[in-house]
C-alpha positions in Angstrom: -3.4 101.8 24.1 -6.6 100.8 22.2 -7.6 97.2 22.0 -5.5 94.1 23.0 -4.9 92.6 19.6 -1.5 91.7 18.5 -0.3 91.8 15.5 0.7 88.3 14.0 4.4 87.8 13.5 6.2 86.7 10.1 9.4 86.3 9.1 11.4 89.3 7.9 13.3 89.3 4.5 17.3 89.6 5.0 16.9 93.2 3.1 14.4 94.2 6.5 16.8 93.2 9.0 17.3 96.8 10.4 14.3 97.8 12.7 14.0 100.8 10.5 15.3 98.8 7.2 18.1 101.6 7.1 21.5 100.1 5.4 23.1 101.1 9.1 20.4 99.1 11.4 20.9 96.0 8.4 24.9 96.5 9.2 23.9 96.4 12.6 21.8 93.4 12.8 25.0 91.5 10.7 27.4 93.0 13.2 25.6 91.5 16.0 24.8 88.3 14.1 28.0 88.0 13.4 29.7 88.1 17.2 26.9 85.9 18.3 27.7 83.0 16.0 31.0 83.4 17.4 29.4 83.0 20.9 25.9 82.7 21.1 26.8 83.7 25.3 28.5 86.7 25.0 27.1 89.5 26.7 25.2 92.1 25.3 27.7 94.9 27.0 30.4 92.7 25.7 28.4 92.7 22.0 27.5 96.7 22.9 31.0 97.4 23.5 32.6 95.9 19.6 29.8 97.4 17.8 29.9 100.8 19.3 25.8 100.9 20.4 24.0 101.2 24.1 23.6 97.9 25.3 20.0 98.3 25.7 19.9 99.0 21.6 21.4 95.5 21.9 18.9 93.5 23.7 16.6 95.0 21.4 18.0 94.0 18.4 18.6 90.8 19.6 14.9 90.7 20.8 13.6 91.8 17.6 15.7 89.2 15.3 14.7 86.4 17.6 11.0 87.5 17.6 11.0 88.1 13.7 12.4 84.2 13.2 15.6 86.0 11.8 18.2 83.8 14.3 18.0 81.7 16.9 20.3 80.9 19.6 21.3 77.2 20.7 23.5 74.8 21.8 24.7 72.6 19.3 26.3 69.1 20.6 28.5 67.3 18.4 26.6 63.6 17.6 30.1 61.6 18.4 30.9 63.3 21.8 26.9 61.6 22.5 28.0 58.6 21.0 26.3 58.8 17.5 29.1 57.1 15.3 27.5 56.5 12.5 25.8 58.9 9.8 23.3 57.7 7.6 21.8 59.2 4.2 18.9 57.9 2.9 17.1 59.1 -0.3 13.5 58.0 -0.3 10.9 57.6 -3.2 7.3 58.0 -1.7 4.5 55.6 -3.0 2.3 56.7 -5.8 -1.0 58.0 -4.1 0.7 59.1 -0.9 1.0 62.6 -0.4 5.0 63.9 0.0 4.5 66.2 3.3 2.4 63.9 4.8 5.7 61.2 4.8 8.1 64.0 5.4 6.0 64.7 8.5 6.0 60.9 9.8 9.9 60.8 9.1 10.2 64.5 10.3 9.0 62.9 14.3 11.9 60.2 14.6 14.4 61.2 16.6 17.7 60.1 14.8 16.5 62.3 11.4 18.2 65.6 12.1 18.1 67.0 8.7 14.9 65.8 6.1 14.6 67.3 2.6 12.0 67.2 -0.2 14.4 67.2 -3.4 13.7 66.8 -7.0 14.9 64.1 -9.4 14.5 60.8 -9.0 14.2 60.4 -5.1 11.5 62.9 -3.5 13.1 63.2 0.0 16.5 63.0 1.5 17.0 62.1 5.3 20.0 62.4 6.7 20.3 60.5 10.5 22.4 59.8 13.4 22.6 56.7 14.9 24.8 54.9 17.7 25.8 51.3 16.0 25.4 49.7 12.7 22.8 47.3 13.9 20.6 50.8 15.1 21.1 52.2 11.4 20.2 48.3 10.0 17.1 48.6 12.6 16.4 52.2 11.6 16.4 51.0 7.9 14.0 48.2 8.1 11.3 49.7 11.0 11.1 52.8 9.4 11.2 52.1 5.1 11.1 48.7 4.1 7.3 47.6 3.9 6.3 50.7 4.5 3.0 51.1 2.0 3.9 54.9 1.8 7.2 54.4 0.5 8.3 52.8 -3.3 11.7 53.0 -2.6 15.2 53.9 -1.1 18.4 54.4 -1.5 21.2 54.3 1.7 24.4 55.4 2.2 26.8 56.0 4.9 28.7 58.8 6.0 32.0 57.4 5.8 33.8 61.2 6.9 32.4 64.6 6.8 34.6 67.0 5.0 32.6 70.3 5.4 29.4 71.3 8.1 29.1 74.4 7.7 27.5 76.4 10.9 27.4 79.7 10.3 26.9 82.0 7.8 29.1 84.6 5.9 27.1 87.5 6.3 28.8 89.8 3.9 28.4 87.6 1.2 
């Protein structure tokens, strides 16, 4: 092998899914997808098995999809079973002069944002958060945007019941 240099990675396009962007490796790659949003432990024999490959082509795949930032394969704990009752949204208007990322980053490191947006219209992010009481939201609220000087405004809300969370992804769609 001639020098040590690795390639860097990047992030493959759903059409280059297949290791050799055939339409049976992308059919592949969705089958396997597929069974491991079902169960993100199941076997690769078990996966090898429903999909009719070696398990070995398996663990590659699998290898090769996590490597390429294609999936990714975690736990997922419910925020009530931990205690997180309540469900904030918060849209935020960032301060004239401030730059957007640079408040989506500070937001981005607090612990109770789980999901933080930049959106367009009349708010420039939306933070959605999880928090334990109403007095943690209240205290949330007022440490983290009100007199704030990078932010102009906000706008709150909370989750009163979620109808849809979608998890996973239709993959013939």
């Amino acid at each position: 092998m001639a020098g040590n240099s690795e390639a860097p990675k990047r992030s493959r396009s759903p059409r280059e899914m297949g290791d050799d962007g055939s339409p049976e490796g992308i059919e592949l790659n969705k089958q396997i997808i597929a069974l491991l949003q079902q169960d993100g432990r199941m076997p690769y024999s078990a996966i090898a098995a429903q999909v009719g490959v070696s398990e070995g082509t398996v663990r590659n795949r699998v290898r090769q999809l996590l490597d390429d930032n294609i999936i990714t394969i975690q736990a997922e704990a419910l925020p009530a079973a931990l205690g997180y009752e309540f469900n904030g949204l918060t849209f935020v208007k960032v301060a004239s002069g401030c730059a957007i990322d640079d408040v989506a980053k500070r937001l981005a490191a607090i612990p109770e944002v789980y999901y933080l947006i930049m959106v367009m219209g009349r708010f420039d992010l939306s933070v959605a958060t999880y928090h334990k009481s109403q007095d943690d939201y209240r205290a949330f609220l007022t440490e983290q945007f009100y007199g704030q000087p990078d932010i102009a405004g906000i706008e709150n809300s909370l989750v009163l019941k979620v109808h849809k969370m979608k998890l996973q992804w239709d993959l013939n769609g």
